[in-house]
C-alpha positions in Angstrom: -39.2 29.1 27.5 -37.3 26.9 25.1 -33.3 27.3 26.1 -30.8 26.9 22.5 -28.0 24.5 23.3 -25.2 23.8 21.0 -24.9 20.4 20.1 -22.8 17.9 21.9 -18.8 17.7 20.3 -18.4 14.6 18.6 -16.2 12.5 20.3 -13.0 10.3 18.2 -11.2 7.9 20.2 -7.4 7.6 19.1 -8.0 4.5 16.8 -11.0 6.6 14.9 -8.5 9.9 14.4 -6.0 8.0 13.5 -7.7 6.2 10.5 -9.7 9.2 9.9 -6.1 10.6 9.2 -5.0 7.9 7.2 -8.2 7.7 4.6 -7.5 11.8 4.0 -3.8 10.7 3.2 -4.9 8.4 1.3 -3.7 5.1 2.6 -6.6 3.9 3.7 -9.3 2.3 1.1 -8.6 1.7 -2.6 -7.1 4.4 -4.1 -8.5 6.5 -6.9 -6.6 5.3 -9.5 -8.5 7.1 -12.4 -7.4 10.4 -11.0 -3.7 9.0 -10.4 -1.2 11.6 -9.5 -3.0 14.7 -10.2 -5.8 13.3 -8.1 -3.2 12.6 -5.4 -2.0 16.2 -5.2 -5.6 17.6 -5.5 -6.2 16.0 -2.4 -3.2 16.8 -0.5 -3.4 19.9 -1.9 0.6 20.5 -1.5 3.7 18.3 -2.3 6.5 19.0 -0.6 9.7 19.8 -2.8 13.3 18.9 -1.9 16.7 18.8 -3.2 17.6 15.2 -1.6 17.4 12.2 -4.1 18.4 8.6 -2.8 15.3 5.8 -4.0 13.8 9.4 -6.0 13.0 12.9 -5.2 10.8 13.2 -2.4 7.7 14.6 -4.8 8.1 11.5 -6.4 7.8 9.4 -3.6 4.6 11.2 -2.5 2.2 9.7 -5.3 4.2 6.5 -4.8 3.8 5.8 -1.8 -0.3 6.2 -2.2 -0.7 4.4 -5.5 2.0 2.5 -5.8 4.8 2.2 -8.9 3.4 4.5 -11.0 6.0 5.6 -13.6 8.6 8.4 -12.7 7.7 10.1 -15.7 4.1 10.1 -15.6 4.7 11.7 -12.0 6.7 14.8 -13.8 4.1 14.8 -16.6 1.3 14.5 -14.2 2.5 17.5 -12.1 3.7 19.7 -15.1 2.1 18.9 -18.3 -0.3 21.9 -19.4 0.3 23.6 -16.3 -1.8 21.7 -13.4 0.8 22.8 -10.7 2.7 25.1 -9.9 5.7 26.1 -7.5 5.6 28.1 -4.4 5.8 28.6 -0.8 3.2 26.6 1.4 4.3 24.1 4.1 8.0 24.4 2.6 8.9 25.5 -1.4 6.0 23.0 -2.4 4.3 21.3 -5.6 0.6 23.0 -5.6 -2.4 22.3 -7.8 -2.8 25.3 -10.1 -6.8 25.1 -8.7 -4.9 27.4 -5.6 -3.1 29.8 -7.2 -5.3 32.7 -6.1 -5.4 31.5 -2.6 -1.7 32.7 -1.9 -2.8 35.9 -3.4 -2.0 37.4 0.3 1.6 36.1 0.4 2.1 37.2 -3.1 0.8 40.7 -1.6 3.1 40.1 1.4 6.3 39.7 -0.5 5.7 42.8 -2.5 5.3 44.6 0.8 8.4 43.5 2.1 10.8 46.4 3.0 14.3 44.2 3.1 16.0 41.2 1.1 18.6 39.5 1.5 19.7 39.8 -2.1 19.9 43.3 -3.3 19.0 44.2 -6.7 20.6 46.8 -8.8 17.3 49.0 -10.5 16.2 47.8 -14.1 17.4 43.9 -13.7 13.6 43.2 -12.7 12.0 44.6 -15.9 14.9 43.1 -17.6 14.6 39.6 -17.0 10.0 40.0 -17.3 11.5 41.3 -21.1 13.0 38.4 -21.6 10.8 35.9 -20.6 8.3 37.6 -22.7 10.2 38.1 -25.6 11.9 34.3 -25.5 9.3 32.0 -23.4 10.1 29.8 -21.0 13.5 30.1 -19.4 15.9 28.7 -17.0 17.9 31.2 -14.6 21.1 30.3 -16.7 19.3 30.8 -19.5 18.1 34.0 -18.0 22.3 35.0 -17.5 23.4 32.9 -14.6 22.0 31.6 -11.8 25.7 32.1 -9.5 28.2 34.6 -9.5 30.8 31.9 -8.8 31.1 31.9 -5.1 28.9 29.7 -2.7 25.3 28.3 -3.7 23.3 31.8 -2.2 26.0 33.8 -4.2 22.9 34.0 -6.6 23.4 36.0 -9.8 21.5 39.6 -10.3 19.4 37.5 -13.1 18.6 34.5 -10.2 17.6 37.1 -7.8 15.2 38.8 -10.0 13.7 36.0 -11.4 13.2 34.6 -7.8 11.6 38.1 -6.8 9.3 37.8 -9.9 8.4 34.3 -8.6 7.5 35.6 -5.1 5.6 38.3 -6.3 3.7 36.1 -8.8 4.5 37.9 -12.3 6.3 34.8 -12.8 5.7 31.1 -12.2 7.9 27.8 -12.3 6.1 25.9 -15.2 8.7 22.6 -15.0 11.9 21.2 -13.3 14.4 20.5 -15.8 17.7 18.5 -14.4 15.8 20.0 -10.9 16.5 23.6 -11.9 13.3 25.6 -12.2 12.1 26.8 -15.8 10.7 30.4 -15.4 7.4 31.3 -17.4 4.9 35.0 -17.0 2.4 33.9 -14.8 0.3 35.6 -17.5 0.7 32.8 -19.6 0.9 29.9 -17.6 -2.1 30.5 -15.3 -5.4 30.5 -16.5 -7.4 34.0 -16.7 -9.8 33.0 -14.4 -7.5 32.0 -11.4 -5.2 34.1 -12.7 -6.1 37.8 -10.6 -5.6 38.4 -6.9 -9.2 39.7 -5.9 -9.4 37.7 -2.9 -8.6 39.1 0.4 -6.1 37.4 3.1 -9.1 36.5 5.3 -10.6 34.3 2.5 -7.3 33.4 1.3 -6.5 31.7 4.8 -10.7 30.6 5.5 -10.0 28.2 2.3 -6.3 27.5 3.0 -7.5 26.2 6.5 -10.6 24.4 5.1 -8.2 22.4 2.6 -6.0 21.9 5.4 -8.8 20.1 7.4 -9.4 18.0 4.2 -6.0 16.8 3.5 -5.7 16.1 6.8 -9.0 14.6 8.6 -8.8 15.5 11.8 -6.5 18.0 13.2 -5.5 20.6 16.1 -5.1 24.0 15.4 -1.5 24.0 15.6 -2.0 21.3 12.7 -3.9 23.9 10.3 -1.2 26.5 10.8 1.9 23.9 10.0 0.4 22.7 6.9 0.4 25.8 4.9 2.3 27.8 7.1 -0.1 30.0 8.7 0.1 32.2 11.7 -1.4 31.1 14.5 -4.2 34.1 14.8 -4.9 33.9 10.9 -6.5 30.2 11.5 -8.1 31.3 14.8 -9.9 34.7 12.8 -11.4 32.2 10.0 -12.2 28.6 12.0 -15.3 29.7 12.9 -16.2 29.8 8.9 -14.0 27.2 7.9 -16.7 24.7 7.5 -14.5 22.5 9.9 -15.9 20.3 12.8 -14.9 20.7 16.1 -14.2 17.3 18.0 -12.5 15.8 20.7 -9.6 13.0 20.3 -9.1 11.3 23.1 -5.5 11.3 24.5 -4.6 14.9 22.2 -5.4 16.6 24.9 -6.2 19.9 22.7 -9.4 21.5 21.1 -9.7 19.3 17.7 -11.4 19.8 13.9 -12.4 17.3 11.4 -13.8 18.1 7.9 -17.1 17.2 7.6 -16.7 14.3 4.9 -14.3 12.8 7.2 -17.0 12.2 9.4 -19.5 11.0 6.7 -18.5 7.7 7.2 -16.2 5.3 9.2 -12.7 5.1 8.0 -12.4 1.3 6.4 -10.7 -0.3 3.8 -7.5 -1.9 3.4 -3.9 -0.3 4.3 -1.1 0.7 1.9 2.4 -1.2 3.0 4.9 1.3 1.9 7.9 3.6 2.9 7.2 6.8 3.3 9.3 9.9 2.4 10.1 11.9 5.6 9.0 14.9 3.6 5.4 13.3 3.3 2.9 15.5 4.5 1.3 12.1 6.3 4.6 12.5 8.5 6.3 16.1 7.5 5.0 17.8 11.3 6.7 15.9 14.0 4.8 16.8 17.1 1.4 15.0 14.7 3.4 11.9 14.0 4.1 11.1 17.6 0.9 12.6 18.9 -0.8 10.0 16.2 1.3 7.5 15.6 4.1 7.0 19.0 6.5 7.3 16.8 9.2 9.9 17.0 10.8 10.8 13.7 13.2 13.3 12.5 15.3 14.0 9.3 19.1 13.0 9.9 20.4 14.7 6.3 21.8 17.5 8.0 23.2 15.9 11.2 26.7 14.8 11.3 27.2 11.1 10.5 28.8 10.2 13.8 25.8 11.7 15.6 22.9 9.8 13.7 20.7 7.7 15.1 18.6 6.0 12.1 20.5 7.3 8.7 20.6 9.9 6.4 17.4 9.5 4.8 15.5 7.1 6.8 12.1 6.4 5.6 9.1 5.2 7.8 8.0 1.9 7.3 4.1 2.2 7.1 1.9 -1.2 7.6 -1.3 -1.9 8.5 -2.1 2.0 9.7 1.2 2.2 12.1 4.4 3.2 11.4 6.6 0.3 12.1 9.7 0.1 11.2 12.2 2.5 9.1 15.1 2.3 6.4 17.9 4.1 5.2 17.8 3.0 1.6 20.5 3.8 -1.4 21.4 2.1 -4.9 24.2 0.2 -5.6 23.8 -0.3 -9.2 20.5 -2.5 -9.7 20.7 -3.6 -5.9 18.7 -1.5 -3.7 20.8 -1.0 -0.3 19.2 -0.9 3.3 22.1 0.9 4.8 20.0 0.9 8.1 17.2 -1.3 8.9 14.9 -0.9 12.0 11.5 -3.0 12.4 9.2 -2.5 15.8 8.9 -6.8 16.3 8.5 -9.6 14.1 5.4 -9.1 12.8 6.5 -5.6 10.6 9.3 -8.1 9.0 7.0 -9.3 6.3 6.0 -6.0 5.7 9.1 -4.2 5.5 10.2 -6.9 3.0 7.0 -6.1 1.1 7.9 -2.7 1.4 11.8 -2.9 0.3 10.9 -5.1 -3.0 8.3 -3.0 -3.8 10.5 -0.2 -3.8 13.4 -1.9 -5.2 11.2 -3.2 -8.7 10.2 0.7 -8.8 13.4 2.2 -8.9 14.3 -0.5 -11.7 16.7 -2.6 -8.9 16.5 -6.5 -8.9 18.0 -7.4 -5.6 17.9 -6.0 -2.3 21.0 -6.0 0.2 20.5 -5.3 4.0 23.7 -4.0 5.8 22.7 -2.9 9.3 19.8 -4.2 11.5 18.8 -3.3 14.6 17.7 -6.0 16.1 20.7 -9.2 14.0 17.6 -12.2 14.7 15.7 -11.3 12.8 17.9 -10.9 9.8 17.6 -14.4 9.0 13.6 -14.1 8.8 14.0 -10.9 6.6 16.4 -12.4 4.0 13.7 -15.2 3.9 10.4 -12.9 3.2 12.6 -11.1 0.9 13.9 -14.1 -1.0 10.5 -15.3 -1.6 9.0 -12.0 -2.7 12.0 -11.3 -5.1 11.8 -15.4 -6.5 
């Protein structure tokens, strides 16, 4: 009698995940430049949004930091032109293709269930605001009557409240930014009638959330899968068995692993984007993943006080040769781009970083590049040296 055995779990040693990682993010291997930023958020399959602007918003930054200085307008056109993306609430308040819209059908469903809000709203304001927005087109919330009452920034107006409802629900969608306030459109006319109806059930919802996960990521734990899209815990558990995914083990993660199929097709080679990353980057965005992958502990220092931070308001990883190495606090002063804070790991990451920082610099229309604070003073003289030659 024959005995069925399940074949042996493929085994990734820390070097192979990591890379793995790094080719779904798309930093490792020549990027697809055909597809350019549409292709980019395709294949993350969610940009994170955020109010913060220092070097550029941090969905700007995204595409950047994978194909390099591609235009800041062609990024907004790219995301919003003929309605490729749209807005709504996956890892954060996220960029999404317009490919997913019915796989957040079940948070759509969830919203409408929900017995309490924090904002109440006074009966008719709903249907009044859909009116308008079908009677005038697209619409800002000023446009729609106000988006404050006067008080602070959640003081939001009864017309910002139902248009934000409308948004959660998905009757309406956020077509554009416009001066980074969101411009309101029916979601009858901005997504297309064939993604446009909520037929699939939350199971398959999450099965494909999770598989997309898997790709965008590579190789991941289940904790992983749930962060991305902000799942629960037990919804990725009920579909990972369908998922597609693979399980593996990574050495040194010490936890039950997945990796998407294609991932494994073939090994991870190619050459490595030098760039600095946005902290909101969904290479970097969960903390516990950076340092499992990377050793390198990270955090966003916006919304600490200034006397308590460590590395800077918005420090930015330094990414070079497949390993975090360094970081900077960057801002503008005029056309100088300013490294308020400067960190690199050893010498080696100096040429980089000054790759990096000019890079950056010639995006954001800067010509020089001043360094204030450094971590480590002897090696200042090197880095104005790498960065003199780079700039000419």
């Amino acid at each position: 009698m024959t005995s069925l055995q399940s074949p042996p779990t493929l085994e990734l040693s820390a070097d192979e995940a990591r890379r793995t990682v790094l080719r779904a993010q798309g930093f490792l291997g020549a990027p697809d430049r055909r597809a350019g930023v549409r292709g980019v958020l395709r294949s993350l399959g969610s940009v994170q949004l955020d109010t913060i602007s220092v070097l550029a918003r941090s969905h700007e930054l995204v595409p950047y930091a994978r194909l390099g200085a591609v235009g800041r307008g062609a990024v907004e056109s790219a995301y919003w032109t003929q309605t490729h993306a749209f807005e709504y609430w996956s890892h954060a308040a996220c960029i999404l293709p317009i490919e997913e819209w019915p796989l957040f059908a079940f948070r759509r469903r969830a919203y409408r269930a929900r017995p309490q809000w924090y904002h109440e709203l006074a009966g008719g304001v709903y249907d009044r605001v859909i009116k308008q927005l079908r009677d005038e087109g697209p619409l800002t919330a000023t446009e729609l009557g106000g988006a404050k009452n006067g008080g602070p920034w959640w003081d939001w107006s009864e017309a910002k409240v139902a248009v934000e409802r409308a948004l959660m629900y998905g009757d309406v969608v956020c077509v554009e930014r416009r001066g980074w306030k969101r411009v309101y459109d029916l979601a009858e006319r901005a997504v297309p009638g064939e993604l446009l109806h909520d037929d699939l059930d939350e199971r398959e919802c999450v099965r494909r959330l999770v598989e997309q996960a898997g790709a965008a990521m590579g190789v991941a734990t289940r904790a992983d899968l749930a962060d991305y899209h902000r799942l629960k815990a037990e919804q990725v558990d009920a579909v990972l068995p369908d998922s597609g995914l693979v399980p593996v083990v990574v050495e040194g993660w010490g936890r039950p692993a997945w990796a998407h199929p294609t991932a494994l097709e073939s090994a991870p080679r190619g050459r490595h984007r030098t760039t600095l990353l946005s902290p909101f980057d969904s290479l970097i965005w969960d903390r516990p993943r950076t340092e499992r992958i990377f050793g390198f502990t990270h955090r966003l220092e916006a919304y600490v006080p200034k006397p308590k931070r460590v590395h800077g308001y918005f420090a930015m990883p330094l990414l070079a040769g497949g390993r975090l190495v360094g970081r900077v606090d960057p801002a503008r002063d005029g056309r100088t781009l300013v490294a308020r804070q400067l960190s690199v790991e050893n010498r080696r990451a100096v040429e980089p970083m000054a790759q990096a920082l000019a890079e950056a610099a010639s995006w954001v229309d800067c010509t020089d590049v001043r360094v204030e604070r450094m971590d480590r003073e002897e090696l200042r003289g090197p880095l104005a040296a790498a960065l003199a030659r780079i700039l000419g």
